[in-house]
N, C-alpha and C positions, 0 to 999 in steps of 0.2 A: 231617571230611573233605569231606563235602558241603557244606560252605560253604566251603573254601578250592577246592574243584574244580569249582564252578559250578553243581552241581546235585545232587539226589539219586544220580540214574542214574551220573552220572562218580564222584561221591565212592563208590558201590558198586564202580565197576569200577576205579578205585585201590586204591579196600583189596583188592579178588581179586587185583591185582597186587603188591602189599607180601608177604601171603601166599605167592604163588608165588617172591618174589624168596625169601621167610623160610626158607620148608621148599627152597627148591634150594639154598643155602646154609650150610644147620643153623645157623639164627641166630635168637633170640628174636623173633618177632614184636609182642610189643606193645613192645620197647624199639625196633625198625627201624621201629614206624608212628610213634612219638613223635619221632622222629629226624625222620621224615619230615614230619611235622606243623610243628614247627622252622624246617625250612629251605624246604619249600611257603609257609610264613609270610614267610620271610624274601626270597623273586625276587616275592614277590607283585607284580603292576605291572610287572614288566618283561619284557624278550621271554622272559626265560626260565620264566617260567609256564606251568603244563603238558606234555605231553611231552619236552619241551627238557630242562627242569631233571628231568621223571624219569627224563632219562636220564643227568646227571649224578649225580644223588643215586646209583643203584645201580650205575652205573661207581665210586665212593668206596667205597660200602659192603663191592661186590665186592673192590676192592685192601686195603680193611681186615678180608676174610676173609682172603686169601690171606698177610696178611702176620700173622695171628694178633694183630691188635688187640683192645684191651678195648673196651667201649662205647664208657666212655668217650673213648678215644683218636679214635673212630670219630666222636665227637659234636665233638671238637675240631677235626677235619679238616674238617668239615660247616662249622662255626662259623665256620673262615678262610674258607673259598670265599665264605659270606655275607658277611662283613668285605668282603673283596673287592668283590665287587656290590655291596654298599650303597657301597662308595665309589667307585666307578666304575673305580679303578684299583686296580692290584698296587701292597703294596706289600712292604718286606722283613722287615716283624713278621710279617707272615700267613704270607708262603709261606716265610719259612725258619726261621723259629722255632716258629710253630703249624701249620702246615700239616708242615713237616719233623719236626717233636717224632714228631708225631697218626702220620705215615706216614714211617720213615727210607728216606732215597732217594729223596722227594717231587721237592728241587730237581732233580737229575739229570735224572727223569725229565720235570718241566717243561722243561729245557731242551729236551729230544731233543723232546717235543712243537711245539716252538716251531720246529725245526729253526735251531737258533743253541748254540754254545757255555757252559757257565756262566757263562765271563766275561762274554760278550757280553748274556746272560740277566741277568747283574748291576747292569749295565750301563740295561736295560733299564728295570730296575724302580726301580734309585735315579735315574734319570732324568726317573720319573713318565710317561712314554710308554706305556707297556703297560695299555692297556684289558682289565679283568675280565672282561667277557662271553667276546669272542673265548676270552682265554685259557683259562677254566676250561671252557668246552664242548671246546678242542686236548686240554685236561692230562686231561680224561673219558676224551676216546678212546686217548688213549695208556696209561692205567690199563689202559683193556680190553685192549690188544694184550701188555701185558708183564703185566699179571696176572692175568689171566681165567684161566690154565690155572693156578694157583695156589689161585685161589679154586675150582676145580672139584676138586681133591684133596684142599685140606681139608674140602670139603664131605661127603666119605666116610669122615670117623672115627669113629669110638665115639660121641663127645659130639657129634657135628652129631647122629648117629640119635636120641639122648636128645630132644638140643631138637627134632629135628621132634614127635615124642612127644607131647613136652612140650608144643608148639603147639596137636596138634593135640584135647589135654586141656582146652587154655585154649578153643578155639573152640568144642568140643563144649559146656564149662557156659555160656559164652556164650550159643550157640544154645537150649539146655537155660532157661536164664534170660527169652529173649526170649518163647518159647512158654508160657509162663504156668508150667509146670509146678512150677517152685522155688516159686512165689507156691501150688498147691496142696499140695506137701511140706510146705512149710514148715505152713499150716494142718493137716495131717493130725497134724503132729509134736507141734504144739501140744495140739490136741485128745488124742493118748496120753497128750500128760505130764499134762493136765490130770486126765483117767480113771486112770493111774498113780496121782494125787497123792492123788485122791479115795477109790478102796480106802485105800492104806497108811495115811490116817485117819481108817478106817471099821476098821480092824484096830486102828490103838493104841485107837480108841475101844471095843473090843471088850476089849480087854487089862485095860484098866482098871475096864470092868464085873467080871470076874470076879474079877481082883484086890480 
């Protein structure tokens, strides 16, 4: 993270921010920082590097809460947008087959972002005129306006509470891991089973004398 974000300091305060997207959403963190890792890989170089693109990345994320996507599905809507940018333009494999699979209602709602019709949206993109940037930073924000409130009610069910949980389990042995302490457990563990091993054959070897 610190090397795709420029430095130590930024790459900590990205991941505090994955984190807080992670647990406001009930959504697995280290699969949303891997997602993220991905597709920070993938605007690297261009304008959308850094807060631009993280504000696309969790405007997707969010409509792939609200709309009850899999990871997966989550990683392939990710995937198109990158298609996208890396080829400078829209074209109709991304946004209505991978982009619409990953999210149904994707094109729709690209259109209304575009403020143009589907046909004209169609239009658009088998034309080759429709520059990625522009678009996917419009289709971001229009995610937020039609599913942000989406994404804030499934964040209130049973299994989001799990997965914050669950997160916040994974960060705890993280941290737990960093501070030396696993590396002292672990020798402590060591050392019983060794003293363990040592009695039980100081005992058969005792068994055997009197036998």
């Amino acid at each position: 993270m610190a090397a795709l974000r420029g430095g130590q300091a930024q790459g900590e305060r990205t991941f505090a921010t994955l984190i807080n997207l992670s647990n406001r959403l009930g959504i697995d963190v280290l699969k949303t920082t891997e997602a993220f890792r991905n597709f920070a890989g993938a605007i690297r170089g261009t304008v959308l590097e850094g807060d631009r693109g993280q504000r696309v990345f969790e405007a997707v994320t969010m409509a792939s809460r609200a709309m009850g996507a899999s990871s997966q599905q989550t990683h392939s809507a990710l995937l198109a947008l990158e298609q996208m940018i890396s080829k400078g333009t829209v074209s109709m494999e991304e946004l209505r087959r991978q982009l619409g699979n990953a999210l149904p209602g994707a094109f729709q709602i690209a259109a209304r972002a575009m403020g143009v019709t589907t046909q004209e949206l169609e239009k658009m993109v088998r034309t080759g005129t429709l520059e990625a940037i522009p678009f996917v930073e419009k289709l971001a924000q229009q995610l937020r306006i039609e599913l942000g409130g989406g994404a804030e009610a499934a964040s209130q069910s049973t299994t989001a509470s799990f997965t914050r949980l669950g997160n916040e389990l994974t960060l705890l042995k993280d941290n737990i891991a960093s501070s030396g302490l696993l590396t002292l457990l672990q020798s402590l563990a060591d050392t019983a089973a060794n003293l363990l091993a040592s009695l039980r054959k100081g005992g058969e070897e005792r068994e055997k004398q009197l036998g």
